[in-house]
Structure formats: structure tokens, C-alpha cells
C-alpha positions as CSV (number, residue, x, y, z in Angstrom):
1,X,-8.2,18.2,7.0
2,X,-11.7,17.9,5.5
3,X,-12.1,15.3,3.2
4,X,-15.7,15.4,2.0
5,X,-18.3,14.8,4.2
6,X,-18.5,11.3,7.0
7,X,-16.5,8.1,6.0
8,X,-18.0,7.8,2.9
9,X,-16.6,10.9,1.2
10,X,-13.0,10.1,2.2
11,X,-13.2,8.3,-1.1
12,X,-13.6,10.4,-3.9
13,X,-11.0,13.2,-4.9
14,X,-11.7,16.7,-2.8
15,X,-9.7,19.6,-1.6
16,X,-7.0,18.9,0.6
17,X,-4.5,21.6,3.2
18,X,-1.1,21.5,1.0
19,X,0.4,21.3,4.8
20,X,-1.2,18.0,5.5
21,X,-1.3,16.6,1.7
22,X,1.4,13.2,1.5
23,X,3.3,13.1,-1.8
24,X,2.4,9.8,-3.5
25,X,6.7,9.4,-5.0
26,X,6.8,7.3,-7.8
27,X,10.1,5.6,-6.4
28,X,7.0,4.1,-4.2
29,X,6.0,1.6,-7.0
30,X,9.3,0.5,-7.2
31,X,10.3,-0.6,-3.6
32,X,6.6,-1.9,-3.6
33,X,7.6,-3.9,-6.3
34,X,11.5,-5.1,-5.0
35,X,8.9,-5.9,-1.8
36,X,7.2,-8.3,-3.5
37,X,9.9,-9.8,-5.5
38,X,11.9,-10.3,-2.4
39,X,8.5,-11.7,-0.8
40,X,8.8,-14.7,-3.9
41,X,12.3,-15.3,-3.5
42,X,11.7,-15.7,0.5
43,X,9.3,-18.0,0.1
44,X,10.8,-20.1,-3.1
45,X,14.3,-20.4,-1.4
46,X,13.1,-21.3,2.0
47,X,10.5,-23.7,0.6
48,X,13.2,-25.8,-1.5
49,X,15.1,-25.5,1.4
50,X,13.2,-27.1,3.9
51,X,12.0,-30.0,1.5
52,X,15.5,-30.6,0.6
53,X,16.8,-32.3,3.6
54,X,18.4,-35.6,2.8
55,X,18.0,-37.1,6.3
56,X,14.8,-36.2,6.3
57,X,15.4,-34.8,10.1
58,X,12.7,-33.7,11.9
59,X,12.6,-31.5,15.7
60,X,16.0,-29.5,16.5
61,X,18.1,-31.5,13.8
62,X,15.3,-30.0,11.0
63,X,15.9,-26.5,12.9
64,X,19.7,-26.9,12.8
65,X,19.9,-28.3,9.2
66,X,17.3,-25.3,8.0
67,X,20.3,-22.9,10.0
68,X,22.6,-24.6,8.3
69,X,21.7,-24.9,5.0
70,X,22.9,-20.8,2.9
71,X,19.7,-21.1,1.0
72,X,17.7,-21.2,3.7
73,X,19.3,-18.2,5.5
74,X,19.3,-16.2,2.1
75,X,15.2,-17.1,2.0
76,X,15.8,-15.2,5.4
77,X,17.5,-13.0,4.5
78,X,15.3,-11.9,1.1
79,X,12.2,-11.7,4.5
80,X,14.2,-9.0,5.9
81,X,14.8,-7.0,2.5
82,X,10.8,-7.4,1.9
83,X,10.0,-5.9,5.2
84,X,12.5,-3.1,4.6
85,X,11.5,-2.7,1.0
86,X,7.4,-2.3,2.0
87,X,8.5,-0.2,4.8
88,X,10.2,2.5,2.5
89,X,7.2,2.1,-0.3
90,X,4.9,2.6,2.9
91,X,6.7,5.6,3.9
92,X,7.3,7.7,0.8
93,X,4.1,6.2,-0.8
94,X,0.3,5.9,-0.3
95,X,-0.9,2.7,1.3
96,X,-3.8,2.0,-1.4
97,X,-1.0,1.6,-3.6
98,X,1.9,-0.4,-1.9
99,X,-0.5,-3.1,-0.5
100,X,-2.2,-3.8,-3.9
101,X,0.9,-4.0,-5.5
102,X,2.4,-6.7,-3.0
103,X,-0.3,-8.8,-5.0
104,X,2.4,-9.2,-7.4
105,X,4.5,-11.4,-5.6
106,X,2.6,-14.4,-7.1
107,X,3.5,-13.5,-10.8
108,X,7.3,-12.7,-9.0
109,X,7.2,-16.4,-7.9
110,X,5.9,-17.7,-11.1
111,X,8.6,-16.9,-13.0
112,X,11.1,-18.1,-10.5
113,X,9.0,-21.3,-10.3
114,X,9.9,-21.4,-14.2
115,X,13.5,-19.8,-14.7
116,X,15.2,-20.9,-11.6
117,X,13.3,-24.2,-10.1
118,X,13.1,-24.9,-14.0
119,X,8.8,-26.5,-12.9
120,X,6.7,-26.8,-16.1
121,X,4.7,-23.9,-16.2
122,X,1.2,-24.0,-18.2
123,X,0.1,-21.3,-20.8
124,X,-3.0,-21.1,-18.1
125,X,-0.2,-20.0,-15.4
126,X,1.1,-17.5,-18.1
127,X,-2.0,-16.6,-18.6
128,X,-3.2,-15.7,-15.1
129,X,0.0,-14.2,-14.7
130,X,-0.4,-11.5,-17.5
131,X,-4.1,-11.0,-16.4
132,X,-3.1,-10.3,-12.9
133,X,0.0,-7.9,-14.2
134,X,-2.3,-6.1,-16.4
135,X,-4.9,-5.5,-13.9
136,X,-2.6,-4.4,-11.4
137,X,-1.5,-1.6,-13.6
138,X,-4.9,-0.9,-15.1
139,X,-6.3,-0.5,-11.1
140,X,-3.6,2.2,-10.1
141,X,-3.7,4.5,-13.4
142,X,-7.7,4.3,-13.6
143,X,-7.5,4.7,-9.5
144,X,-5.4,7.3,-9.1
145,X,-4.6,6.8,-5.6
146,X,-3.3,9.9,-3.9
147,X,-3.4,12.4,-1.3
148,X,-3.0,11.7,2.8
149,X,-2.5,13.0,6.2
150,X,0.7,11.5,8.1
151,X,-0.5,11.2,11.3
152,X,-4.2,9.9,11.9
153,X,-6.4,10.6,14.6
154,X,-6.1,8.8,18.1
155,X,-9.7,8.0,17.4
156,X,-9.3,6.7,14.4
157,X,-6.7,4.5,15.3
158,X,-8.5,3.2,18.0
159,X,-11.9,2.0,15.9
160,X,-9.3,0.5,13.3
161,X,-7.4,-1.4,15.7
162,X,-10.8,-2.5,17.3
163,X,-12.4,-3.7,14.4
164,X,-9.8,-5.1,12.7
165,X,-8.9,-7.1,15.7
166,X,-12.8,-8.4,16.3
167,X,-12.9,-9.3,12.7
168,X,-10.0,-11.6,12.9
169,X,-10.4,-12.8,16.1
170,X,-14.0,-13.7,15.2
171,X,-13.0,-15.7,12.1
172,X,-9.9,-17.1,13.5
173,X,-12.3,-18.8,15.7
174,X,-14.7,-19.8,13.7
175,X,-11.8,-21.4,11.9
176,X,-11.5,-24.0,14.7
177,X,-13.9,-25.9,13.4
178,X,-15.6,-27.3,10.2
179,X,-13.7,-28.7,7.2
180,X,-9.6,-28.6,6.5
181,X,-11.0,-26.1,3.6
182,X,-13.5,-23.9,5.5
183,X,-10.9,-23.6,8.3
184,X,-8.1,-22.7,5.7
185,X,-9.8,-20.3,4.5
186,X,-11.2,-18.5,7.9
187,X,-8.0,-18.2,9.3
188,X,-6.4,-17.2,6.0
189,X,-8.8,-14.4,5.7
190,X,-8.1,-13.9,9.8
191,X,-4.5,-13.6,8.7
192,X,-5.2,-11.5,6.4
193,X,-6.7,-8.6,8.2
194,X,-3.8,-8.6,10.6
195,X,-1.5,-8.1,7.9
196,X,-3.8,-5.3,6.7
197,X,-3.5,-3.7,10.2
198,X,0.2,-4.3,10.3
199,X,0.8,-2.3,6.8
200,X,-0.8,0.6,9.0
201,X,1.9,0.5,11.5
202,X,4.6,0.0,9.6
203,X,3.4,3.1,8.2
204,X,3.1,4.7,11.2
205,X,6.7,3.5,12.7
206,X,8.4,4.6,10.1
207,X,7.0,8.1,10.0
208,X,8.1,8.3,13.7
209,X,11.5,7.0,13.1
210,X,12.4,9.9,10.2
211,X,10.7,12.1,13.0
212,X,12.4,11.2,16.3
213,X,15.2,8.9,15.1
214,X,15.5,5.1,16.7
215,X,15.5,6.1,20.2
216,X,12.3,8.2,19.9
217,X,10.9,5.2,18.0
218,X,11.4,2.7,20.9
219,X,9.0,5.2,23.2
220,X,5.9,5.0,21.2
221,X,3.8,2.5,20.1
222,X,3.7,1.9,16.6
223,X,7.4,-0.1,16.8
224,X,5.4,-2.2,19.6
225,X,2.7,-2.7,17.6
226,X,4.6,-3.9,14.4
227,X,6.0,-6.3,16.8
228,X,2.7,-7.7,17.8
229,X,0.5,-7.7,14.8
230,X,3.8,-9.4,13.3
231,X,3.9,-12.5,15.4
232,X,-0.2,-12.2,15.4
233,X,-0.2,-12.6,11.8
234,X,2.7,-15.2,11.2
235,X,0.8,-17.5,13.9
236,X,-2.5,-17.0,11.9
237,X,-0.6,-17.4,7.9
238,X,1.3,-20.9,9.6
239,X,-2.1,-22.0,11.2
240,X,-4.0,-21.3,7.3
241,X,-1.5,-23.3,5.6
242,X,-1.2,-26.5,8.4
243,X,-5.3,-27.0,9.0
244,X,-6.5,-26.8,5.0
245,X,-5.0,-27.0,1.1
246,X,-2.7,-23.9,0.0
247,X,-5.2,-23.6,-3.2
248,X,-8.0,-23.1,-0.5
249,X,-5.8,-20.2,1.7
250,X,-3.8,-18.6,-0.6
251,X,-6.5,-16.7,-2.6
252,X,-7.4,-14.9,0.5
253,X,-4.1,-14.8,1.5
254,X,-3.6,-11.9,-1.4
255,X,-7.0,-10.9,-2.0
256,X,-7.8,-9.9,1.3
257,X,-4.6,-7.9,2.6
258,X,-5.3,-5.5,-0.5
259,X,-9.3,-4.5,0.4
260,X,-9.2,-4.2,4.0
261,X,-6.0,-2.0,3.4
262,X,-7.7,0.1,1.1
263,X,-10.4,0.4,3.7
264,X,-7.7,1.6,6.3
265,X,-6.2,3.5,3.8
266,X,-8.9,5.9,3.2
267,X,-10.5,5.7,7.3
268,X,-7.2,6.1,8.8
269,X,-4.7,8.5,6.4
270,X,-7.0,10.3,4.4
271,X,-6.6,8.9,0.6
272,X,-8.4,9.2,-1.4
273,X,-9.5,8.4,-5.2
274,X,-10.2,10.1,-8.5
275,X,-13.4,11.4,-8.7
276,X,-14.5,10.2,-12.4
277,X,-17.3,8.2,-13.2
278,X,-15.7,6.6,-15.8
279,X,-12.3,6.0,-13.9
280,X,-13.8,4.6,-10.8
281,X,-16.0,2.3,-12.7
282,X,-12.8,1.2,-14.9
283,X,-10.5,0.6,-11.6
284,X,-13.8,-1.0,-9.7
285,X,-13.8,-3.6,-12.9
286,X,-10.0,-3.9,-12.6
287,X,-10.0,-4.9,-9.5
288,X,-12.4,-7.5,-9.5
289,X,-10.0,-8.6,-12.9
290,X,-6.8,-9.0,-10.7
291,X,-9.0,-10.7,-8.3
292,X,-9.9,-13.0,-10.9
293,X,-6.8,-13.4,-12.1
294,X,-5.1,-14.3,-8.5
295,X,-7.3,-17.0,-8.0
296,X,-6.8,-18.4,-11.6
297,X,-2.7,-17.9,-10.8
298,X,-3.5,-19.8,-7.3
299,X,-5.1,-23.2,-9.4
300,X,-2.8,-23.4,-12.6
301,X,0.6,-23.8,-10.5
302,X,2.2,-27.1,-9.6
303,X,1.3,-27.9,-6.2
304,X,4.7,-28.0,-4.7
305,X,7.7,-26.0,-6.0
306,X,9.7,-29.7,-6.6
307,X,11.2,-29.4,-9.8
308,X,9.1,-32.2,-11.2
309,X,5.9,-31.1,-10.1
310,X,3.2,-30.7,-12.6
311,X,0.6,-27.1,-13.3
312,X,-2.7,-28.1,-12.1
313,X,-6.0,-27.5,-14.2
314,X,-7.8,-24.5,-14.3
315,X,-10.4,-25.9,-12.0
């Protein structure tokens, strides 16, 4: 498939072989969406869980009592509907798309913060909320993400893989030093990448499941290299959030994952965007908006999800 001319033209709108060409199915948006949802209620449930302890344990009892305890394991078991959720958006759906999307989980979270944890939430919060929702919607429509090829070159893969890894290995040690917010944010951007990467092979494993079925899956890489990139970018996420403040990491956290899979999304499968000056310039400004808009979300929330925390400023 020829689409345009070098790296550069991947990224307008051009011809494409109808045999190679992936169908962008609407049902996409919506497992994107339970995804992220499932993402918020993972991390809400699991979080009130673990501060709930009334011993206060700490070691094996904290591990037992967090085993114990049914709304931690239902925080567990909301992780496992996420992966499987993104995995089917992944599949049917183009990766531009899916991974910007996932950006929604803090307005997902938000509300539960509000209806279920029952936090005081500031008209800021809502605010950021609704600018982040709107420019979301505003990116994909103005975008028009589409088109792809379902397997990419070996080449490909292999520069992706390479640089990817360098980036966050580079910045993941670079985070090893400096203050609790420089190093939060290193190795949240680190963490970040990976996850990026990791959308990639998801992709990738579960086009080769449909194709060969589980036993095929197990002798090729991509179910290896979920594996890997998995426990990579866990170690990196829990490493952002220990050394620095969660209003330092968590920006990057869900800014990041979105551009460099965008990037990978065009290098690696072939999408591509709409070719109108006017579009491209609407979704480039959108973009930036959400952007805006997750970092606003990020500083009007309570600190903690305790039911008597207060919304900080808008600082």
C-alpha cells in the first residue's frame, strides 16, 4: 500500500488498496469508551479499597486484606474488562481513535468521584470535564481518522519498538534524579510511551488471535510482547506515582499515551487523516483544547478520592 510519499505523507488522506484498507466500525467508539469507564471504576474501587483498611495493616496482611476485601477484587476485576474492552476497540477500530478516546477515563472517574464516593466536586472540575468531553468529540469528527493496513512491516516494527524503547528508557533514567516533580514527571511520560507501544501489540495480538486462534497466538510474538510492555509499563506508572505528586504525573499520564500513539498509528498501520485545511487545523486546535482541558481536570479534583476531600484550585 502506498500512502503518499515518505513518513510524512502517511498523514493526510490518499488512495488506499480496498484489500488492505481496515474498516474504522463505529461499535469501536463504544468499547473505547466501556474501556475507559471500566479504567475509572478500576482505579476508584481499588483506590478506596486500599485506603480503607481499619488495621491499617501493612506487608502480607495489607496483600491479604486487599484479597479479601470484594471491592478490591471487583477494582480487579473492572482492570480485566478494560484490557478486554480496548482490545476489541483496538481490533475492529483504528488506533488514532481508541487511544485518544481512553483520555476519557478522567471525566468517567469524575463523575463517580461525585455520584458514588459522593466528594464535592467544583464547577472548575465540571468545567474541565465538559471541555475535555467536547474536545474529544470535536478532534475525531474534524480528524476523521480512518483507513489501515492489518499487518505492518517487520521493519517498521522494528524502528517502533527501537525508538520507543530508547525514548523511555532514556527518560526513565533521567527520572532517577532531580526533584519528586521532575522525576514524576520523566517517568510518567516514560510510562507513557510504553503504554503507547503496548496499544500496538494489543493490536497486533488480537489480529493474530481471530487469524490463528489461541494456540497460534502463543507461537508468535505479539502475545509475548503484550506480556512484556505490560509489566514494563505497570513498573514505570507505580514508580511515577511513588517518587513525585499525582497532579505532577498524571497530565502526562493521559496526554502522552494519545500522541505517541497517534505517531505509531500512522508509521506502523497506515492511518491516516482528512486531507482539509480547514479540518486539520480545527482537529490540530482541538487537540491542544482536550490537552488543556486534561490538565485543568488533573488540578480541580480533590486530592484523594476520601469522601471528605476537598476540589483543589485551578492553579
Amino acid at each position: 500500500m502506498d500512502v503518499g510519499s515518505g513518513f510524512g505523507g502517511r498523514w493526510l488522506s490518499s488512495p488506499m488498496d480496498p484489500e488492505s484498507a481496515q474498516y474504522h466500525h463505529p461499535m469501536s467508539l463504544v468499547f473505547a469508551l466501556l474501556a475507559a469507564l471500566a479504567n475509572a471504576v478500576n482505579v476508584a474501587t481499588q483506590h478506596v479499597a486500599s485506603t480503607g483498611d481499619p488495621g491499617k495493616s501493612t506487608g502480607w496482611r495489607f496483600v491479604r486484606y486487599l484479597i479479601g476485601n470484594p471491592l478490591w477484587l471487583f477494582g480487579a476485576v473492572a482492570l480485566v474488562g478494560a484490557f478486554v474492552f480496548q482490545a476489541v476497540a483496538l481490533h475492529i477500530g483504528t488506533l488514532s481513535v481508541v487511544q485518544t478516546l481512553l483520555m476519557t477515563e478522567l471525566v468517567f472517574s469524575l463523575v463517580l468521584r461525585r455520584v458514588w464516593i459522593r466528594q464535592p466536586v467544583s464547577w472548575r472540575a465540571w468545567g474541565s470535564a465538559l471541555l475535555t468531553a467536547a474536545a474529544v468529540s470535536v478532534f475525531i469528527v474534524a480528524a476523521e481518522p480512518r483507513g489501515g493496513q492489518a499487518v505492518p512491516h517487520s521493519g517498521d516494527w522494528v524502528a517502533s519498538i527501537l525508538a520507543c524503547a530508547g525514548v523511555a528508557g532514556v527518560l526513565a533514567l533521567a527520572g532517577t534524579q532531580g526533584s519528586p516533580v521532575r522525576r514524576a514527571v520523566l517517568f510518567a511520560t516514560s510510562s507513557s510511551v510504553v503504554w503507547a507501544l503496548e496499544s500496538t501489540f494489543i493490536k497486533a495480538m488480537t489480529d493474530t488471535l481471530t487469524q490463528h486462534g489461541i494456540g497460534g497466538a502463543f507461537l508468535r510474538w505479539p502475545v509475548y510482547a503484550v506480556a512484556v510492555a505490560g509489566v514494563a509499563g505497570t513498573l514505570l506508572t507505580q514508580t511515577a506515582l511513588h517518587v513525585g505528586p499525582l497532579r505532577a504525573s498524571q497530565p502526562f499520564l493521559v496526554i502522552v499515551d494519545p500522541l505517541v500513539s497517534i505517531v505509531l498509528s500512522v508509521y506502523l498501520f497506515g492511518e491516516y487523516f482528512t486531507s482539509d485545511v480547514v479540518d486539520l487545523t480545527v482537529a490540530s486546535v482541538s487537540f491542544v483544547v482536550l490537552c488543556i482541558g486534561v490538565v485543568l481536570l488533573t488540578r480541580t479534583v480533590p486530592d484523594t478520592m476520601e469522601r471528605g476531600a476537598r476540589a483543589q484550585g485551578a492553579t
